[in-house]
C-alpha positions as CSV (number, residue, x, y, z in Angstrom):
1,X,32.9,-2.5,-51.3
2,X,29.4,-2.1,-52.5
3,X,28.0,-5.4,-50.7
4,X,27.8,-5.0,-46.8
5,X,26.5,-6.9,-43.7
6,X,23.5,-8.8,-44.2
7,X,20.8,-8.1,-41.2
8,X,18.6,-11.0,-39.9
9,X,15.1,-10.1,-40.1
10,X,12.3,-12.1,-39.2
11,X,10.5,-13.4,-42.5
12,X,7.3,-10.6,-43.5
13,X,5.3,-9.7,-46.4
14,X,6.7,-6.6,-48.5
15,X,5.2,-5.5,-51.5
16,X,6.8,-6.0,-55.0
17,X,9.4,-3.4,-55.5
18,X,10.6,-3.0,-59.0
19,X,13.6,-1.7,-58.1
20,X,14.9,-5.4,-57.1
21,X,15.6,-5.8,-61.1
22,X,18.0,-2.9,-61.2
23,X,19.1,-4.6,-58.1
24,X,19.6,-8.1,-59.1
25,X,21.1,-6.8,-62.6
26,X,24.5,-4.8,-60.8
27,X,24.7,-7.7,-58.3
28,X,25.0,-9.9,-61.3
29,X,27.5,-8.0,-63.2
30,X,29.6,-7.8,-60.0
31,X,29.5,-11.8,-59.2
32,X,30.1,-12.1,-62.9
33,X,32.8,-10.0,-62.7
34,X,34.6,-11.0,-60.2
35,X,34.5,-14.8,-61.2
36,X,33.9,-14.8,-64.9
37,X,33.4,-18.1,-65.6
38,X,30.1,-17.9,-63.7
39,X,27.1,-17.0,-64.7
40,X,24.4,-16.0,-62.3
41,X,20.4,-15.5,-62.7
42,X,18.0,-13.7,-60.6
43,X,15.4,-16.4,-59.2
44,X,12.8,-16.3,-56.5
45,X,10.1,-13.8,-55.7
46,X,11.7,-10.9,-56.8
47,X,12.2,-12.0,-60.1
48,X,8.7,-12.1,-60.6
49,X,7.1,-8.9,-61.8
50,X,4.4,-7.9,-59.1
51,X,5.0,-10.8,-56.7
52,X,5.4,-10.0,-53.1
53,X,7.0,-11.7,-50.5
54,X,10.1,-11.4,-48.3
55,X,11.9,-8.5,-50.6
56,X,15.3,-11.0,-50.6
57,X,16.7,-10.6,-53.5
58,X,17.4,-14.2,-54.4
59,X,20.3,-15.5,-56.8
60,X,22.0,-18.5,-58.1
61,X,25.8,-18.4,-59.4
62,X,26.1,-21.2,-61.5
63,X,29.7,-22.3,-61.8
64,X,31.0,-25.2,-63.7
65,X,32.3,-28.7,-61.9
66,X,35.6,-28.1,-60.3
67,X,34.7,-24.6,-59.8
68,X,33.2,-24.6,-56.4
69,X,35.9,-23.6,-54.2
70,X,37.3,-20.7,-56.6
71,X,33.4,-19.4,-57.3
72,X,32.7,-19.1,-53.2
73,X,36.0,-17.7,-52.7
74,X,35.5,-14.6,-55.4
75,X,31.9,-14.2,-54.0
76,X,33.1,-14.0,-50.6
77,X,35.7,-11.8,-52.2
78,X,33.1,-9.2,-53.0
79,X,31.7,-8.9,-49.2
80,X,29.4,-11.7,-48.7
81,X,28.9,-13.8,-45.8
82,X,28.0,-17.0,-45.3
83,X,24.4,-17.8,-44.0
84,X,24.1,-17.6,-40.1
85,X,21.1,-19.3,-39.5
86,X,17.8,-20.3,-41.8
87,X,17.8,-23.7,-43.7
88,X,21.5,-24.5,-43.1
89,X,22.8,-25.1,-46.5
90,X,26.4,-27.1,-46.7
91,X,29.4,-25.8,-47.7
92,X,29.4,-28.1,-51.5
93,X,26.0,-26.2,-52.2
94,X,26.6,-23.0,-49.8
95,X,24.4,-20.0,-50.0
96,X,26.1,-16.8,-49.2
97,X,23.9,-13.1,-47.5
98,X,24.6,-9.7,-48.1
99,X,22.8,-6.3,-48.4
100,X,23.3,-4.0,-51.1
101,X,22.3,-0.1,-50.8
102,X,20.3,0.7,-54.1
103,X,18.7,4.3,-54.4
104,X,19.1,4.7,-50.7
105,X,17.5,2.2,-49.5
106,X,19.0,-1.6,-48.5
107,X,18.5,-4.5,-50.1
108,X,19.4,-8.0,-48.7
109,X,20.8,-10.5,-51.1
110,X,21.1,-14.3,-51.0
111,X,23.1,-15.9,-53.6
112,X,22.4,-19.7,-53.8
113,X,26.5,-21.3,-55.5
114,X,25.1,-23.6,-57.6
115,X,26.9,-26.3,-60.3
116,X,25.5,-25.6,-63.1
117,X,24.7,-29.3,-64.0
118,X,22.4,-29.8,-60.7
119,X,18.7,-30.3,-61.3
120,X,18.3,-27.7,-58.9
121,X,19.1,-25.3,-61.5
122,X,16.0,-26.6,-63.7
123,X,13.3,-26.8,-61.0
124,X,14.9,-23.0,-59.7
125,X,13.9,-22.0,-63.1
126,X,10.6,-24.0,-64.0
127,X,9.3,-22.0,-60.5
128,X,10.2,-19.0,-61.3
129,X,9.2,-19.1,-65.2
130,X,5.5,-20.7,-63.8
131,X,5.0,-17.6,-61.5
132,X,6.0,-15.1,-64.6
133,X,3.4,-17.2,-66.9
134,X,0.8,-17.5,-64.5
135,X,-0.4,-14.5,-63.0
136,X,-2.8,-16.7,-60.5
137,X,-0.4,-18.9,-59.3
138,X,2.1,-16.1,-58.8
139,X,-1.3,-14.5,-56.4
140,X,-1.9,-18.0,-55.2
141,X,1.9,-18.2,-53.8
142,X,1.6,-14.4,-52.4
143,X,-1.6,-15.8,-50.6
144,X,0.4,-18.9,-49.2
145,X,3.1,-16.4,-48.0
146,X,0.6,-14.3,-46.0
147,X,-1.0,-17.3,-44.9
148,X,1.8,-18.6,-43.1
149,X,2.7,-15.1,-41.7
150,X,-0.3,-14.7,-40.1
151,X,-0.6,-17.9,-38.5
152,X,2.5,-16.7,-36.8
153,X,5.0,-18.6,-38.1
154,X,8.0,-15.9,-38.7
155,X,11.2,-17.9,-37.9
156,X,13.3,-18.4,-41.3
157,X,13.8,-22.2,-41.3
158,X,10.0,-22.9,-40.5
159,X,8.6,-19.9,-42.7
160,X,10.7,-21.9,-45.8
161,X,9.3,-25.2,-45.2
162,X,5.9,-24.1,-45.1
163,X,6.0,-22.9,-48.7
164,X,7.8,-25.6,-49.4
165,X,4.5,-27.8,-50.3
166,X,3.3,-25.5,-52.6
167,X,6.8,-25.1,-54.3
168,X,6.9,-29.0,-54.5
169,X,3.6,-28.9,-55.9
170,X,3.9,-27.0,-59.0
171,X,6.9,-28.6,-59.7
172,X,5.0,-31.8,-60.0
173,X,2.6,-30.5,-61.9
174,X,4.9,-29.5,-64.8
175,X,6.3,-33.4,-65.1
């Protein structure tokens, strides 16, 4: 089974690796294989061409309503576990870890089970597609990133939050 144990790392800065799109592309065709009616998008840092951050490659498997149970069960299927500790996310929106070896070297994974009627799904996308357009946000939100990593704050939940304002900001600005 290509997807294995997700390790906990403390939250640090890694460079852009552009290797994470070759990535994110065969964990996509497995998740899409192994629950078809899904359909799953690449989201978050790593979807951003040159942005750095935490090297998680981030997803979101969107299923339809009524699909929930059967779209966690084939994801778990394929080797992934649910989140241990971080922002705790609920069973009816669950995120599910995992690492994937790529070119020998190991990638962790986070797929975000998403219906694919939430407005999550659009302010996901509008974050991501603002980073790819706007080459000094997307440096802006690396310099937020290092920011909070060197004022010491490495523990996952806390690390998230703190980004969390600027997240929240450029959503608003795009209303």
């Amino acid at each position: 089974m290509p997807i294995v144990e997700y390790e906990l790392l403390p939250p640090t800065y890694i460079e852009y690796d552009p290797a994470v799109i070759a990535v994110a592309n065969r964990v996509i065709s497995l998740v899409e294989s192994a629950a078809p009616s899904v359909t799953v998008e690449h989201i978050g840092s790593t979807a951003v061409p040159d942005c750095a951050g935490k090297g998680i490659v981030d997803l979101m498997a969107l299923y339809r309503v009524g699909r929930l149970a059967a779209t966690r069960n084939a994801i778990d299927a394929l080797g992934f576990q649910p989140q241990r500790v971080g922002h705790a996310f609920p069973e009816d929106r669950p995120m599910r870890v995992g690492a994937i070896e790529h070119e020998a070297h190991v990638y962790r994974l986070h797929v975000h089970i998403i219906a694919d009627n939430s407005e999550e799904v659009s302010e996901l996308r509008r974050f991501r597609d603002a980073l790819r357009a706007d080459p000094e946000l997307r440096d802006a939100y690396e310099a937020k990133k290092r920011d909070i990593l060197q004022a010491g704050l490495s523990e996952p939940v806390g690390y998230t939050k703190a980004k969390g304002d600027f997240i929240n900001a450029v959503l608003a600005k795009q209303h």
